[in-house]
N, CA, C and O atoms as a GROMACS GRO file, in nm:
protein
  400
    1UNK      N    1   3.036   5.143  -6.583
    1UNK     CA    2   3.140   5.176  -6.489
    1UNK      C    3   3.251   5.073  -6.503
    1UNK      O    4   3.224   4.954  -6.518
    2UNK      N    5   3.342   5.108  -6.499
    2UNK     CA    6   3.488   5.040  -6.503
    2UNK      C    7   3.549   4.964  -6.400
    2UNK      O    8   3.504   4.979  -6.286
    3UNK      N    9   3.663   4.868  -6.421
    3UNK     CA   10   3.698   4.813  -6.241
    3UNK      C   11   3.714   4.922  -6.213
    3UNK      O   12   3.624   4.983  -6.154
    4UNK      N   13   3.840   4.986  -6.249
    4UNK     CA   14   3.881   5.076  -6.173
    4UNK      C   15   3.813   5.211  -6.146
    4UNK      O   16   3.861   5.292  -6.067
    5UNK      N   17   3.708   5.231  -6.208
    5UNK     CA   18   3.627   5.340  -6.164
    5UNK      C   19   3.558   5.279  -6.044
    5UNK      O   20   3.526   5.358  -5.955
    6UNK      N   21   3.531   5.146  -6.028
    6UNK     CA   22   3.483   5.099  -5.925
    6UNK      C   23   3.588   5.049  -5.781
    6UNK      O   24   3.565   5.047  -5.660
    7UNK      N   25   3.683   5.020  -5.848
    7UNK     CA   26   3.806   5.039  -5.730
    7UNK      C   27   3.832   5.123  -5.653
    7UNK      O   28   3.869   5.117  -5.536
    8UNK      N   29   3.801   5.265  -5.764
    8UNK     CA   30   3.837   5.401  -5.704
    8UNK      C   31   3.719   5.411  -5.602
    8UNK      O   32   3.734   5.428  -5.481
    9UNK      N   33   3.609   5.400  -5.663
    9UNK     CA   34   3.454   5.431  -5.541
    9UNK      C   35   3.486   5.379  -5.437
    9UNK      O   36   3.482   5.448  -5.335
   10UNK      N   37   3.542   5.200  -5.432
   10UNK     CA   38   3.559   5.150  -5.272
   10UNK      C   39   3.634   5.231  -5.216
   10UNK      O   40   3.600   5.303  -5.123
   11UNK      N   41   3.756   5.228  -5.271
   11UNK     CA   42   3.866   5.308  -5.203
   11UNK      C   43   3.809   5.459  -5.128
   11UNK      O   44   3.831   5.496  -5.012
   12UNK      N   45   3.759   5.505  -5.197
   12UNK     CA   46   3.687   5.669  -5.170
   12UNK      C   47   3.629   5.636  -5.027
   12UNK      O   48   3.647   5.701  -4.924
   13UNK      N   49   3.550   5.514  -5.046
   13UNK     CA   50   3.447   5.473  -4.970
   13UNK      C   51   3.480   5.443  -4.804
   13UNK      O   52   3.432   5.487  -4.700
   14UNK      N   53   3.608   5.326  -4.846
   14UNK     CA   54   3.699   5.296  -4.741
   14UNK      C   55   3.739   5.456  -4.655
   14UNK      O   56   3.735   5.490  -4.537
   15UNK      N   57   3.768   5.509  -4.751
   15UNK     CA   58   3.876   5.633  -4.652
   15UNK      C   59   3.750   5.723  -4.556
   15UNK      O   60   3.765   5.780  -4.448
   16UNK      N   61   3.650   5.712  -4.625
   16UNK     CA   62   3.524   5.819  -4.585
   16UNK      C   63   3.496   5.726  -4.424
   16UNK      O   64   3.460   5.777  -4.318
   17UNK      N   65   3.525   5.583  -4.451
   17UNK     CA   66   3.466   5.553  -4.331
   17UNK      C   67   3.590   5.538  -4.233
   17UNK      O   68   3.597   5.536  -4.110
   18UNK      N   69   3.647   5.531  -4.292
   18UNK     CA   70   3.766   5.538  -4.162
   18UNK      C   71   3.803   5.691  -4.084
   18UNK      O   72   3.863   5.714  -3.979
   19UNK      N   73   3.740   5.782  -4.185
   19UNK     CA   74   3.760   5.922  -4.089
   19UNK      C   75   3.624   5.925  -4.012
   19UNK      O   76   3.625   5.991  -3.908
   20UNK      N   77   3.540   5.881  -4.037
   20UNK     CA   78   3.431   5.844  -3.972
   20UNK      C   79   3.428   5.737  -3.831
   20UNK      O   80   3.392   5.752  -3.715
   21UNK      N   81   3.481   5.630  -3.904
   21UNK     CA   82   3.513   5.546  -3.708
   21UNK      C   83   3.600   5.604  -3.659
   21UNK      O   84   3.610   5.555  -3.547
   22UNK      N   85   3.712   5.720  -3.678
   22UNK     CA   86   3.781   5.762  -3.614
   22UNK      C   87   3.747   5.893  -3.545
   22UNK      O   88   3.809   5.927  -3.445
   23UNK      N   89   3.620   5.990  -3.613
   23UNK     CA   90   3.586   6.121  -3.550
   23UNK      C   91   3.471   6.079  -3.516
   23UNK      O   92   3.485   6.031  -3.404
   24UNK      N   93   3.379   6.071  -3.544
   24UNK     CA   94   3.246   6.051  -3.496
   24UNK      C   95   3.258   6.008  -3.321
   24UNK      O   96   3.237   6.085  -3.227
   25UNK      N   97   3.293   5.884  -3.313
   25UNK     CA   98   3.286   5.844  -3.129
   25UNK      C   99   3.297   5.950  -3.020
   25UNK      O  100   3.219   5.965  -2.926
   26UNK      N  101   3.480   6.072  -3.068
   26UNK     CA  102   3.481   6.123  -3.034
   26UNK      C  103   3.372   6.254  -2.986
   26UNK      O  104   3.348   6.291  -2.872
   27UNK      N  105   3.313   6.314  -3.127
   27UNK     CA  106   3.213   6.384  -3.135
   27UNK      C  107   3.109   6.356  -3.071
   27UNK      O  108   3.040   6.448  -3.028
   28UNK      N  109   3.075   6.234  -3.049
   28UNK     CA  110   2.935   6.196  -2.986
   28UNK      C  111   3.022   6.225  -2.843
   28UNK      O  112   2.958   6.310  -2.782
   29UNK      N  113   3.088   6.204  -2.801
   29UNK     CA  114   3.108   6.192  -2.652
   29UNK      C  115   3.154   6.350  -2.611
   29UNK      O  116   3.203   6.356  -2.498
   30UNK      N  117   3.149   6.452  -2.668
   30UNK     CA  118   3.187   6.591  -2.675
   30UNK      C  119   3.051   6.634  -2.645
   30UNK      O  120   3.013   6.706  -2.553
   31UNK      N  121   2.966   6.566  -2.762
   31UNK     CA  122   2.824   6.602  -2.756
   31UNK      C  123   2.755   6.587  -2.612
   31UNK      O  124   2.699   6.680  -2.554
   32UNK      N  125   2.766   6.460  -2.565
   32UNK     CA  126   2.706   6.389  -2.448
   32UNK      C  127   2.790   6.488  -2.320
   32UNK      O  128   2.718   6.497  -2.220
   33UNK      N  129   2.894   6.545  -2.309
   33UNK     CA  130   2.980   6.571  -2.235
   33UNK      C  131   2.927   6.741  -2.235
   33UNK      O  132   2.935   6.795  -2.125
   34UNK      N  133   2.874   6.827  -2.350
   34UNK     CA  134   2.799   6.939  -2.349
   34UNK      C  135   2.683   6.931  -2.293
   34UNK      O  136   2.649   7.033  -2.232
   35UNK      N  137   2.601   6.831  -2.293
   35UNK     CA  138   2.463   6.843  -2.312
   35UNK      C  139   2.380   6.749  -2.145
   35UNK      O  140   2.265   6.740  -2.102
   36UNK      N  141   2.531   6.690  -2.093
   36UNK     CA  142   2.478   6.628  -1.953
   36UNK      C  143   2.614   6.670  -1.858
   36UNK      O  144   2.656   6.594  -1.770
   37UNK      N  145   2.679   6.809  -1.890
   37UNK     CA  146   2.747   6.853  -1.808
   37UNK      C  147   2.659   6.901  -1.697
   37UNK      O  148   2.536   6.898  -1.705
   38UNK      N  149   2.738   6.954  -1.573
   38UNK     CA  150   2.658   7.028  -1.458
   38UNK      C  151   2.613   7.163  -1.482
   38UNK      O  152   2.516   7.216  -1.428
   39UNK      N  153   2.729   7.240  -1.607
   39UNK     CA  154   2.640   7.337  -1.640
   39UNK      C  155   2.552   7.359  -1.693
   39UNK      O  156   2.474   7.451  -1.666
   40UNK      N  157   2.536   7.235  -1.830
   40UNK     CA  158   2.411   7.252  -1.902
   40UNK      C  159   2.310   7.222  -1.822
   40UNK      O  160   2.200   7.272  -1.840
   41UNK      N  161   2.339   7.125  -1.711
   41UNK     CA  162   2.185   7.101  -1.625
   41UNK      C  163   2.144   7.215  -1.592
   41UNK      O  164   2.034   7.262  -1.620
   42UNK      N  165   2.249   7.278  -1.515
   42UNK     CA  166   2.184   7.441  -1.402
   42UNK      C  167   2.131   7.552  -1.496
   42UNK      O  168   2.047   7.636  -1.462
   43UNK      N  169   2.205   7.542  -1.653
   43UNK     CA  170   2.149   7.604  -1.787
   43UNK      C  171   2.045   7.579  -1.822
   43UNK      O  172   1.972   7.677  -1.842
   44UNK      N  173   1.986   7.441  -1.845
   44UNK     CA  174   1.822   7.397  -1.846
   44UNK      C  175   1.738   7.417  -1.742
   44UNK      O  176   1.619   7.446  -1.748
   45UNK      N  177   1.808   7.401  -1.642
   45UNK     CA  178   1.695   7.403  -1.459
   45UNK      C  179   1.672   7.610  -1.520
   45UNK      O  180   1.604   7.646  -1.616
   46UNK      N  181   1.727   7.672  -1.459
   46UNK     CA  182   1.715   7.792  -1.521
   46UNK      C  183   1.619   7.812  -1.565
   46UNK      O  184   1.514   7.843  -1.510
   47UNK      N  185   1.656   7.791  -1.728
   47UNK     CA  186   1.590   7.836  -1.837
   47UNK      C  187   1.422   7.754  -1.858
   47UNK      O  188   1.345   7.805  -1.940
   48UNK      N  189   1.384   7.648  -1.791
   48UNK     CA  190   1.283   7.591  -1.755
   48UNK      C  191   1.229   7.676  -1.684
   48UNK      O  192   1.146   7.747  -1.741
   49UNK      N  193   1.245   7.691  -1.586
   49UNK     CA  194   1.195   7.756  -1.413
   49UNK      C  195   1.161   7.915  -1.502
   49UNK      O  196   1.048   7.961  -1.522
   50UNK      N  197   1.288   7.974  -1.543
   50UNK     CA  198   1.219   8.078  -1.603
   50UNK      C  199   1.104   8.122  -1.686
   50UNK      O  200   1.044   8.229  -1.700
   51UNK      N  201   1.092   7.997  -1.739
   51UNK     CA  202   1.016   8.026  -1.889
   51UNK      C  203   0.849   7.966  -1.766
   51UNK      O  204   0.741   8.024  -1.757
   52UNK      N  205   0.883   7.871  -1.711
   52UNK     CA  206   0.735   7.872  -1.630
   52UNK      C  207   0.692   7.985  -1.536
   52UNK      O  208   0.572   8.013  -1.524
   53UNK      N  209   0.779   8.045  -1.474
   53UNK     CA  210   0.747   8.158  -1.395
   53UNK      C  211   0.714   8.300  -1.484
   53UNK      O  212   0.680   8.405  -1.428
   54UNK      N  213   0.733   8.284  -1.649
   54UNK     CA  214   0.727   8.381  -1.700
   54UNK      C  215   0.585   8.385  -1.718
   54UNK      O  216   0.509   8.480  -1.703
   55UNK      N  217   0.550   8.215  -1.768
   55UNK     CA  218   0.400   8.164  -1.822
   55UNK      C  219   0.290   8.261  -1.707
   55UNK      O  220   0.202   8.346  -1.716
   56UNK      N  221   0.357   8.190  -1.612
   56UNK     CA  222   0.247   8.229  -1.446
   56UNK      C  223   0.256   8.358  -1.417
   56UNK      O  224   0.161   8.410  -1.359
   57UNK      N  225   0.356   8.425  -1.447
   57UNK     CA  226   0.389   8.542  -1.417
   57UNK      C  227   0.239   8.643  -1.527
   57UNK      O  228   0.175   8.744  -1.499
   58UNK      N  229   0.234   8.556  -1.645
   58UNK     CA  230   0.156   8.615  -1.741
   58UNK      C  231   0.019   8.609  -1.748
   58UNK      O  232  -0.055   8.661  -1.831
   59UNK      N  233  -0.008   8.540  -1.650
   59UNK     CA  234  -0.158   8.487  -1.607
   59UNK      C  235  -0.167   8.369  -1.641
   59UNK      O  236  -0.264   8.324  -1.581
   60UNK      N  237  -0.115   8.280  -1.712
   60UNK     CA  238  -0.129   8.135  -1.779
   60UNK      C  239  -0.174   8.033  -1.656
   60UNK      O  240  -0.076   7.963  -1.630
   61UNK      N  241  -0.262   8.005  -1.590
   61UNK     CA  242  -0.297   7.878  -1.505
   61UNK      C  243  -0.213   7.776  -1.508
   61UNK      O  244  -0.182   7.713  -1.609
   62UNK      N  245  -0.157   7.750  -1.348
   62UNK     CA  246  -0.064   7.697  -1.305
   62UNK      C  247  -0.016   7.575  -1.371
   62UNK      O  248   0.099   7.544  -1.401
   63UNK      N  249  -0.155   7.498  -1.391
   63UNK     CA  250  -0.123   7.398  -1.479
   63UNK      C  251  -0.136   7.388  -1.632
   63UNK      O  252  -0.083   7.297  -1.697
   64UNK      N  253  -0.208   7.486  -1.685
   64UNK     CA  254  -0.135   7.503  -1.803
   64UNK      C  255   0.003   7.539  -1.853
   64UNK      O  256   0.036   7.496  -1.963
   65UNK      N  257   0.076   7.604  -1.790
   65UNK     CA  258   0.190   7.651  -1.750
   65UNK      C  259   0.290   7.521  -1.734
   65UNK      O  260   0.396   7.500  -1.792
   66UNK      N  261   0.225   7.446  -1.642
   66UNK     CA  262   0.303   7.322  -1.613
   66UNK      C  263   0.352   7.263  -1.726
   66UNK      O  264   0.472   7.255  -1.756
   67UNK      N  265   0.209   7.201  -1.821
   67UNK     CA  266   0.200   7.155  -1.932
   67UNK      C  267   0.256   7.232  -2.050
   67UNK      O  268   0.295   7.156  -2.139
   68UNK      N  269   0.267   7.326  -2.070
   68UNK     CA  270   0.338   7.379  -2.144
   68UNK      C  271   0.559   7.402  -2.169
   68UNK      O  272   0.640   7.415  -2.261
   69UNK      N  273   0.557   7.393  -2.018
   69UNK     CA  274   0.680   7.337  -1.960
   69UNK      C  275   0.713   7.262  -2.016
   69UNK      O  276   0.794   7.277  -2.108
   70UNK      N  277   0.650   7.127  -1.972
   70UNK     CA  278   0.693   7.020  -2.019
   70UNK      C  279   0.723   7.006  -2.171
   70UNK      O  280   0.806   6.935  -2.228
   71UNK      N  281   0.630   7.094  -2.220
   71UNK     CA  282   0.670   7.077  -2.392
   71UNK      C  283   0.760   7.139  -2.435
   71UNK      O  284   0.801   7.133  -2.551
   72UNK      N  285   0.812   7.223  -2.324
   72UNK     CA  286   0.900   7.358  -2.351
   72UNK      C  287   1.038   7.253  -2.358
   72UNK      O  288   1.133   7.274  -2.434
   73UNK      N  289   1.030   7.134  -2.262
   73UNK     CA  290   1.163   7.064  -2.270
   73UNK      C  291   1.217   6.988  -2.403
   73UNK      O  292   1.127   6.961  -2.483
   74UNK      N  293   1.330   6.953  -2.434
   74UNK     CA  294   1.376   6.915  -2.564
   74UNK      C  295   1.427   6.746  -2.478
   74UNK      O  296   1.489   6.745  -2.371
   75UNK      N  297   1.382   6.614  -2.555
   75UNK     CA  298   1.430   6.557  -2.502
   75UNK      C  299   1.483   6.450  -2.594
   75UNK      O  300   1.400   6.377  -2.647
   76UNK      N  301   1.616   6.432  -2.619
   76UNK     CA  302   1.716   6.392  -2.709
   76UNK      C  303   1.654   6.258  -2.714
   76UNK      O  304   1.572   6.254  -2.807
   77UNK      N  305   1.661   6.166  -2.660
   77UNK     CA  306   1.587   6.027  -2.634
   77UNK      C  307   1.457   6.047  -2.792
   77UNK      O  308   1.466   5.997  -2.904
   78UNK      N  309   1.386   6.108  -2.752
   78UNK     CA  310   1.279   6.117  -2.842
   78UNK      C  311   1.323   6.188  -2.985
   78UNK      O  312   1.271   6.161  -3.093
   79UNK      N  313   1.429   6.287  -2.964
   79UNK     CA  314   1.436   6.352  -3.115
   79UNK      C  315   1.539   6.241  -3.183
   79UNK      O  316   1.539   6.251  -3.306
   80UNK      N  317   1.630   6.135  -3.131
   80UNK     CA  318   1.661   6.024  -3.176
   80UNK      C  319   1.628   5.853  -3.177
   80UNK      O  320   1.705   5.757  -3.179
   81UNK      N  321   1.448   5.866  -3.172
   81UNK     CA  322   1.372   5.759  -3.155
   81UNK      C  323   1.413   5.687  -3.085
   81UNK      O  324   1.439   5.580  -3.141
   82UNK      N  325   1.435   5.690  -2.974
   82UNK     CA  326   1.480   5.626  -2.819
   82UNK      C  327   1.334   5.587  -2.734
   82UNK      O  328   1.214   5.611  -2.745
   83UNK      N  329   1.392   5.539  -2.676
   83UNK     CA  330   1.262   5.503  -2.572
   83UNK      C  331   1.272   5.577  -2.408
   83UNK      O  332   1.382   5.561  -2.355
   84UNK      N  333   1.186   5.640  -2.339
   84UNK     CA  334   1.238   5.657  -2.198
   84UNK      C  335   1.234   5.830  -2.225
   84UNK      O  336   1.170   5.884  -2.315
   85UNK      N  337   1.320   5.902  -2.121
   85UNK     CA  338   1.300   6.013  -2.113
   85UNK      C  339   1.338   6.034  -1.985
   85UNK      O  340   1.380   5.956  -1.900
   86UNK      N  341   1.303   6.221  -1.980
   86UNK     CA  342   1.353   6.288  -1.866
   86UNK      C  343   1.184   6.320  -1.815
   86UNK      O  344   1.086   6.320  -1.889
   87UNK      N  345   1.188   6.347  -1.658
   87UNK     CA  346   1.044   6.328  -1.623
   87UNK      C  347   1.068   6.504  -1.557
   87UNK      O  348   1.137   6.537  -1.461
   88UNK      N  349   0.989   6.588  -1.642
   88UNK     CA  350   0.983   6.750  -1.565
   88UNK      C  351   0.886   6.723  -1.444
   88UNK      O  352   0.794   6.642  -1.436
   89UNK      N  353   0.938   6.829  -1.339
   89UNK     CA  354   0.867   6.793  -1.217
   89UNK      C  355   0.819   6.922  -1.117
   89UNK      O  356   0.762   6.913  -1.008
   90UNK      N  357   0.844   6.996  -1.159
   90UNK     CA  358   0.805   7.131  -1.070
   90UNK      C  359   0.726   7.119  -0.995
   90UNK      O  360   0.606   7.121  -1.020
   91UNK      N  361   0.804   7.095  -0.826
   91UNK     CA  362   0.706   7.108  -0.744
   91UNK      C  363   0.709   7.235  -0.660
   91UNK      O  364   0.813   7.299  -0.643
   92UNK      N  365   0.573   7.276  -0.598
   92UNK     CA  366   0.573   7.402  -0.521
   92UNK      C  367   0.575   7.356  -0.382
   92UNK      O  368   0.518   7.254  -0.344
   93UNK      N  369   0.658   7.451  -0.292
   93UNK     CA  370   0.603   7.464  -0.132
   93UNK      C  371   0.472   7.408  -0.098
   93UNK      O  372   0.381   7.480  -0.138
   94UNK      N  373   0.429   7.293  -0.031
   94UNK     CA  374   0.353   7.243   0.014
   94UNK      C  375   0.229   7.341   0.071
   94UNK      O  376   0.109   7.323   0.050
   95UNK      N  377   0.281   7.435   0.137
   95UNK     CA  378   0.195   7.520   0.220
   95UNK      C  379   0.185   7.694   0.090
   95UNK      O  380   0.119   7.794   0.120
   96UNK      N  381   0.238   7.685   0.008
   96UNK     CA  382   0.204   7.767  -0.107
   96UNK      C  383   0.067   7.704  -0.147
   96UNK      O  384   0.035   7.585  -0.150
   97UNK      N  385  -0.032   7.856  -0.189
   97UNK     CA  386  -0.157   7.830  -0.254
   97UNK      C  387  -0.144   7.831  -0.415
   97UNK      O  388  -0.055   7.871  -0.491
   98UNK      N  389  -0.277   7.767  -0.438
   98UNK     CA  390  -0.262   7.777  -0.572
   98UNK      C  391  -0.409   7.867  -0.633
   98UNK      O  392  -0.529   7.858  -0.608
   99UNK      N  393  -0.340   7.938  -0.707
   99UNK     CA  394  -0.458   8.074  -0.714
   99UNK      C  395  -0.451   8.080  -0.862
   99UNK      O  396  -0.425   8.182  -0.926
  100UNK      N  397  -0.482   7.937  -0.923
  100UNK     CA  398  -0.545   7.976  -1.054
  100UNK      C  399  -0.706   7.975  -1.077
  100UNK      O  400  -0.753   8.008  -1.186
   0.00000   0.00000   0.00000
């Protein structure tokens, strides 16, 4: 390889990262701004609640159901080796039975 074939690579290199510190931040905070808006919450509360009432609805035992929930959730922390998490919690009416 040549200087200047190697001049040219930094240079390439340089520009790749400068459109990079310049879009990326943004993107991540678009991302974070989709994904911990109030709609996506009431979009996940939803689509959780549904998918467990579908489980129970299907005969699945309450707490299998539960447990399956929980796996049903996606939790970014973990799919980007983070530590910590979101804690699923479905609780029922106190005076509701449980008839599994």
């Amino acid at each position: 390889m040549s200087n200047n074939d190697l001049i040219k690579g930094i240079d390439d290199l340089k520009e790749v990262l400068g459109v990079v510190t310049d879009k990326v931040p943004g993107l991540l905070r678009g991302l974070r701004n989709v994904l911990y808006s109030k709609d996506a919450a009431e979009n996940m509360a939803e689509a959780v609640a549904t998918f467990y009432t579908k489980l129970v609805e299907a005969g699945i035992p309450k707490e299998q159901a539960m447990e399956m929930t929980r796996g049903y959730m996606i939790n970014l922390r973990d799919i980007f080796g983070g530590k910590g998490g979101f804690n699923v919690n479905i609780n029922r009416d106190e005076d509701e039975e449980d008839d599994d």
